[in-house]
N, C-alpha and C positions, 0 to 999 in steps of 0.2 A: 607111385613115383618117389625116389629115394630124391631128397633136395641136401646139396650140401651148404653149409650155411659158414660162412666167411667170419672167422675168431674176430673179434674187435682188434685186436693185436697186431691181425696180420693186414687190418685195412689201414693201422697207421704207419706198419712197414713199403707199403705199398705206395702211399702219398710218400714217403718219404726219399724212396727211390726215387717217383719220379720228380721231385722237388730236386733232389739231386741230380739226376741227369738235365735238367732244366739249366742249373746252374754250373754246371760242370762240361767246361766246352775247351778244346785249346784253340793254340793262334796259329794258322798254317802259315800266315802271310803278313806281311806288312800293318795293313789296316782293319786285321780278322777275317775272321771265319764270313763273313758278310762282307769285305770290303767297305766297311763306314764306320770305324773304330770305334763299335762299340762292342762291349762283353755282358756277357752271361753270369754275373756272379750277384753273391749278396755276400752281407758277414765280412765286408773288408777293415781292415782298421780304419779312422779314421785320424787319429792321432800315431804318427810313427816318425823315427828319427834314425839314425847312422846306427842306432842302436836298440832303441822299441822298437819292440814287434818285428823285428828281422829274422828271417827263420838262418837264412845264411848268407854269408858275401865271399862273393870271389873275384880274386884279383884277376884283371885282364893282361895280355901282353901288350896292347898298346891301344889307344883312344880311335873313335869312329862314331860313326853316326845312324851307320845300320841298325835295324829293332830286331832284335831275335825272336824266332819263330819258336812253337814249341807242339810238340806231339804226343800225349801219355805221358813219359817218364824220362823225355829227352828234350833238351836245350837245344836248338842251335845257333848261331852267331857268327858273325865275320867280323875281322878284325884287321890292322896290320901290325906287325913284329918287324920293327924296322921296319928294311926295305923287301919286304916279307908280305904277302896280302894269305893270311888262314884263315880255316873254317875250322871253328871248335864244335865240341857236342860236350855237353855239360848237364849232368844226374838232377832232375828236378826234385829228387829230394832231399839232398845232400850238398848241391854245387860243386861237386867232385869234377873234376874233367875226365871225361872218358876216354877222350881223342881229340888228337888234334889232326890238322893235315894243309901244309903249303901248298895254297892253289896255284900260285903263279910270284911273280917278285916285280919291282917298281913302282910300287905306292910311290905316289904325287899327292903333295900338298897343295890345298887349294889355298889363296890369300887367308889372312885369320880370319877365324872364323866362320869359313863358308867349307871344313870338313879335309878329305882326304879322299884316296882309292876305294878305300871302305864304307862306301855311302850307302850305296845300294844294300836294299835287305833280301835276304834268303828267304825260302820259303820251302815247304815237306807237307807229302801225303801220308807222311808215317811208314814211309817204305826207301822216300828218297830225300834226297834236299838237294834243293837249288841254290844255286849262289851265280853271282856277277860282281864284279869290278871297273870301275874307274876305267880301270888301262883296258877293256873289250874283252876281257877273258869271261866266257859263259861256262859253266862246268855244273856235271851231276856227279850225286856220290849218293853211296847207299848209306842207311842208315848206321851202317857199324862203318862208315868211313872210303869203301874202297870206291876206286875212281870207276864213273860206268863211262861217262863221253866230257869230254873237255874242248874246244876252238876257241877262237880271235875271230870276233865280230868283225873288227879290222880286217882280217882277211877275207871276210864270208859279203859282209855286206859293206865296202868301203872304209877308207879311214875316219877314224871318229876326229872331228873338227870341233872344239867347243873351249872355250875359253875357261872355264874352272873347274873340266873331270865331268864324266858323265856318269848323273849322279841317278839317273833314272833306275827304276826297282821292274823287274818285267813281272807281270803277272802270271799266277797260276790260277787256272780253269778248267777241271775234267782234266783231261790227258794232254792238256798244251798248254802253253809257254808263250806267253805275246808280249813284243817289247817295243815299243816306240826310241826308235835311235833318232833324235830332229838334233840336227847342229847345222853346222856349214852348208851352205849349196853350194853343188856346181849346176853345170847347165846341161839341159838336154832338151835339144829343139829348140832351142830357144826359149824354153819353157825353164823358171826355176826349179830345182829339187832342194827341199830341205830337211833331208833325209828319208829317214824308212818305215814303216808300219808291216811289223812282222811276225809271224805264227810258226811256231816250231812243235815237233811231236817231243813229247817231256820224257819219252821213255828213249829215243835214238837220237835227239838234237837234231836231227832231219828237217830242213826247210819245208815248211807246208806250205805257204806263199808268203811271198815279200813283194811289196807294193812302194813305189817312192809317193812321197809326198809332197806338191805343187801347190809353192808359195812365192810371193814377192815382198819377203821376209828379207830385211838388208840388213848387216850389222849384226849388233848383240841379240835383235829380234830374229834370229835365225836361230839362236840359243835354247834350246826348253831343257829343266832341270826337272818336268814334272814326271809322274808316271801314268800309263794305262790304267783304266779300269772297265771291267764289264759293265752293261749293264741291261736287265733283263725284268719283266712287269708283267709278264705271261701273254702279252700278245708279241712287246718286241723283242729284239734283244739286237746287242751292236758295241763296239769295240769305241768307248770314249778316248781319243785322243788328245794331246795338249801341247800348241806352242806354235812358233814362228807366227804371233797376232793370228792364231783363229784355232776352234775345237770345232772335231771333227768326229763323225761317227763313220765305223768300218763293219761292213758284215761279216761275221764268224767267221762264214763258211771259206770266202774267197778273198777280203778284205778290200772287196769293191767300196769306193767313199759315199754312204750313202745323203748325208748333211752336212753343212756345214755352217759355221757362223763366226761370222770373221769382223772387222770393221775394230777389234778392240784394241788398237792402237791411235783411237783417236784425239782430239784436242781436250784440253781438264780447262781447269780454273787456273792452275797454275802454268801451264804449257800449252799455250793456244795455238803452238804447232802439232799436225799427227805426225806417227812416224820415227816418235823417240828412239834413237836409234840404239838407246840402252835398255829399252823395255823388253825385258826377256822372263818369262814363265818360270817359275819356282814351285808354287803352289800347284797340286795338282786338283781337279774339280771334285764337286764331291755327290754324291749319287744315290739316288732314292728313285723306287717304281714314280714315275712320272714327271721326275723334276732335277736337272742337269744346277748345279750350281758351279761358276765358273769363275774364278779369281784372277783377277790380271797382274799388273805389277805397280810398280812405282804410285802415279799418284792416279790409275784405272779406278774404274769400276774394279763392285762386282756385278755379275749379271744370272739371273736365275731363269732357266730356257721350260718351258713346258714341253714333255713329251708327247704329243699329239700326231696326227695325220700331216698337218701342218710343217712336221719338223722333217725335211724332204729336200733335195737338192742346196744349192746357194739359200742359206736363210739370215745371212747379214741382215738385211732390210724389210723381213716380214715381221713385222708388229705382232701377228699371232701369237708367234712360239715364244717371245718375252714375258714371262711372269711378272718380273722385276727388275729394279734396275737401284744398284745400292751406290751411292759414291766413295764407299771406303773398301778397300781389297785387303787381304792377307796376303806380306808379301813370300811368305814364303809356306805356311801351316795350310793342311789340308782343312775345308770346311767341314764342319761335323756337324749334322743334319738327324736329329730324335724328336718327334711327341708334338710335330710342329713348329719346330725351333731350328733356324740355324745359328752354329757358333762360329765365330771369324776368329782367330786368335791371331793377334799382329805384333808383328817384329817385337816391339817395345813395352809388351805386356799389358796392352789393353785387351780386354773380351768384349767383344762386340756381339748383342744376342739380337736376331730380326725374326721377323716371324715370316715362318714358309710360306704360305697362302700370300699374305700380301707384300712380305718385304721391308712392312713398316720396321721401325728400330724400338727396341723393347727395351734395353740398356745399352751403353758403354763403360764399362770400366776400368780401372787400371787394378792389376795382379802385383804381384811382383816388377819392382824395376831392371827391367834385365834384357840380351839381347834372347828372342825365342825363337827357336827353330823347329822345337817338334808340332807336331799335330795333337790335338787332342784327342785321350782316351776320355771316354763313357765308361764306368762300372757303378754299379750299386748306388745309382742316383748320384754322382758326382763327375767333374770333370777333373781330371788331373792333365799337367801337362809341367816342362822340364824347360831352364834356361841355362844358356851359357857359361854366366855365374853360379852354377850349384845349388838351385834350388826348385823345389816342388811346388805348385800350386792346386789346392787342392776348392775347388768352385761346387757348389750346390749346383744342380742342374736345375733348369726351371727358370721361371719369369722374371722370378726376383733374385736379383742378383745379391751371394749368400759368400765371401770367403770363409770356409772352413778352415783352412792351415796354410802356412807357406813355409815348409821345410829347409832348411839351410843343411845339406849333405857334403859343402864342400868340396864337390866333382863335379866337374861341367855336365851338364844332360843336353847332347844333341838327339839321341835316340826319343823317340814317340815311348811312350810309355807301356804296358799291356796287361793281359789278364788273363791265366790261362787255370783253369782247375783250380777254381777262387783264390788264386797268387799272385800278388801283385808284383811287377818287374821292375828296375829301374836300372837300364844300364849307362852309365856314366864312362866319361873317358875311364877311371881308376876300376871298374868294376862292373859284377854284376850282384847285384840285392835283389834279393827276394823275401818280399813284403807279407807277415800273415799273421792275424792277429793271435793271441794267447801262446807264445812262443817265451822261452827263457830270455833273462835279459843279457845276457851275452852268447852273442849269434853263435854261427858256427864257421869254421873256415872251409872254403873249397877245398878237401885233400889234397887230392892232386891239385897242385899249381904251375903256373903257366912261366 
C-alpha cells in the first residue's frame, strides 16, 4: 500500500487556513453573524487613534446611528443627506464608495440626542441588502445597488404612531425578514393593539404573516424602540419580541404568541407607583441557548427569564422561568451576554458585569463620562463601545474589570461598533474608520466621496 505522508509545511498551511477562516467572519446584521455582538477575530490594535492604525476614513453625507453591515468586500450603511434617507455601499478595502442610491426623502429628527430616520440598521446575505427607515419605508436592493422591492409599512401594516421615529432594526433570518412595529394602539374588540409582529419573504417583500400584538400599554409605554431577535438552542426556537411593558415569544412558523412575561412596569424604590406612563423599551434583550435577558427602562429592573418547559403561556407570575432579577437596567444598549458574563452598559458610562448563572454583580464601573447609546462589541477579548461625545471605550473582558483605552476621535459614535474580516469599524456622525493594526500612519481617503 502506497501511504502518502503530509510535508510538515503543508500541516502548518493547513492550521493556518483554518485559524483563519476561524477568525475571519463578516457582519450581515446589526448584532452579527450570531445576533450577540460578538466577532471572530484576534490581532486587533489595541491602542488606535484618528490616526494609528487607521487603514482608511471616509467622510459620510450626513450623521446616523445605524451600524453597517458588511459581506466580503463590500460595506453597507444608511445614512441621511439632508432631507434625503441613502444607502451607500463602500470598498472594504479602500473606503471608496462604490454607490450610492436615495431610498426614499423625509428624515425626521428626533429630540438631541435620541438619532434621526437613519436609525435602523441594514443588513445582506451577500447577494442583497436590506434596509428600513424612520419614516416606514422597507426596501431591497442588490448588491451592485439596483432596486428589487420597496413599500410604506404605513401603508401595508397601519400608520406608524411613535413619539421619536421608529428606530426598530427588523431581522434577517434564512429567507425572511421579521420586524416588530409596537407604537400607538387602537382598539379592536375591545381588546388593545400595540402594534404588529411580522414575517416577510426577503427575496419578494410578500407578507408571510402578520399578527397584532395585545397589550394594555397606555401612553409612552406603548413605545418600544427595541428590535427582534431570533432565538434558537436546538430543541426550541421562537421570535423574541420587546415593548408595550412585556416580552414576548412568537413561533416562526405562524407568529402564534407562544410566552409571555409582562408585569415589568411595576413599582421601584423610587416610584412606588406601576405604570409609568414614560416607561418605554429602548434597549433590546439579549440572547443565549437557554437564557432571555431583558432590560426595561427608567429606574426597572433587569430580569433574566430561563428557557425551559416552564416558559409557556402567561408567565408574569411564574417564579420558574426567573433566573434573576437585577435592580439596575440599561437604558437604552443591548446586553452582551459571553463565558458567563453579562454586560449592561448604561446611559452614563458605567459597565455593569453580573454573572449569568446567578445574577450576582461582579463589578460596576464608570468608562468614559459621556451620554452612551451604542451596544457593546465583543472582539479579541475586549469590549469596545462609542459615546455621544466622540469617544471609544476600549474594556478588558472578564471579571476584573480592566480599562484598556478611551479614544477621543472627536465625532459622536451613536453606531454599535463591529468586526468584520479582523477590521475594526467605527462609524461616527463624520465618518467611517476602519481600524487595522500595522497600517501607515497616514490613512487613506475614501476615493470617491460623498
Amino acid at each position: 500500500m502506497t501511504r502518502l505522508h503530509a510535508h510538515p509545511s503543508w500541516s502548518l498551511i493547513l492550521i493556518g487556513l483554518v485559524a483563519g477562516q476561524a477568525f475571519a467572519e463578516g457582519w450581515p446584521q446589526w448584532r452579527g453573524p450570531r445576533h450577540d455582538g460578538i466577532a471572530a477575530a484576534n490581532g486587533l490594535p489595541e491602542k488606535w487613534s484618528q490616526t494609528e492604525n487607521v487603514a482608511w476614513r471616509t467622510p459620510l453625507p450626513g450623521r446616523a446611528g445605524a451600524t453597517p453591515c458588511v459581506w466580503n468586500d463590500r460595506i453597507y450603511l444608511t445614512s441621511n443627506e439632508g432631507d434625503d434617507l441613502v444607502l451607500l455601499c463602500i470598498a472594504a478595502a479602500d473606503g471608496a464608495v462604490k454607490w450610492k442610491r436615495t431610498v426614499c426623502t423625509g428624515n425626521q429628527d428626533a429630540r438631541a440626542g435620541e438619532g434621526n430616520s437613519a436609525s435602523p440598521s441594514p443588513s445582506t446575505d451577500g447577494e442583497h441588502v436590506w434596509v428600513f427607515f424612520g419614516t416606514g419605508i422597507l426596501a431591497c436592493y442588490s448588491k451592485d445597488g439596483s432596486e428589487v422591492w420597496k413599500f410604506d409599512v404605513n401603508d401595508r401594516f397601519g400608520r406608524i404612531d411613535i413619539q421619536f421615529g421608529m428606530t426598530s432594526t427588523p431581522v434577517l433570518d434564512g429567507d425572511h425578514l421579521y420586524l416588530q412595529l409596537i407604537h400607538g394602539a387602537m382598539k379592536l374588540d375591545d381588546q388593545s393593539r400595540t402594534g404588529k409582529v411580522i414575517k416577510l419573504d426577503k427575496k419578494t417583500g410578500a407578507t408571510v404573516w402578520e399578527i397584532d400584538r395585545i397589550t394594555d400599554a397606555q401612553f409612552e409605554c406603548k413605545h418600544s424602540y427595541a428590535s427582534p431577535f431570533p432565538y434558537r438552542d436546538g430543541k426550541r426556537e421562537f421570535l423574541v419580541v420587546h415593548g408595550a411593558d412585556c416580552t414576548t415569544g412568537h413561533a416562526l412558523a405562524d407568529g402564534r404568541e407562544l410566552w409571555r412575561f409582562g408585569g415589568l412596569n411595576g413599582p421601584t424604590a423610587t416610584n412606588p407607583k406601576p405604570h409609568d406612563q414614560t416607561f418605554r423599551f429602548v434597549a433590546s434583550p439579549g440572547v443565549v441557548p437557554g437564557t432571555i435577558v431583558i432590560p426595561t427602562a427608567k429606574e426597572g429592573p433587569s430580569v433574566a427569564l430561563r428557557v425551559t418547559d416552564d416558559l409557556t403561556g402567561d408567565c408574569s407570575a411564574k417564579g420558574a422561568v426567573v433566573r434573576w432579577i437585577n435592580p439596575r437596567t440599561p437604558d437604552v444598549s443591548t446586553p452582551l451576554i459571553a463565558d458567563g458574563l453579562v454586560y449592561l452598559l448604561h446611559k452614563d458610562g458605567k459597565l455593569q458585569c453580573v454573572d449569568l448563572e446567578t445574577g450576582e454583580e461582579v463589578y460596576v464601573e464608570r468608562t468614559h463620562t459621556g451620554q452612551h447609546r451604542t451596544s457593546p462589541l465583543l472582539a479579541d477579548g475586549r469590549l469596545y463601545f462609542g459615546s455621544n461625545d466622540g469617544w471609544v471605550s476600549v474594556v478588558r473582558a472578564g471579571r476584573t474589570f480592566e480599562m484598556i483605552d478611551s479614544i477621543d476621535i472627536g465625532e459622536a459614535v451613536t453606531a454599535s461598533l463591529l468586526v468584520a474580516d479582523g477590521v475594526l469599524y467605527v462609524r461616527s456622525y463624520e465618518a467611517l474608520y476602519a481600524i487595522k493594526s500595522a497600517q501607515p500612519e497616514t490613512p487613506q481617503i475614501g476615493r470617491a466621496h460623498v
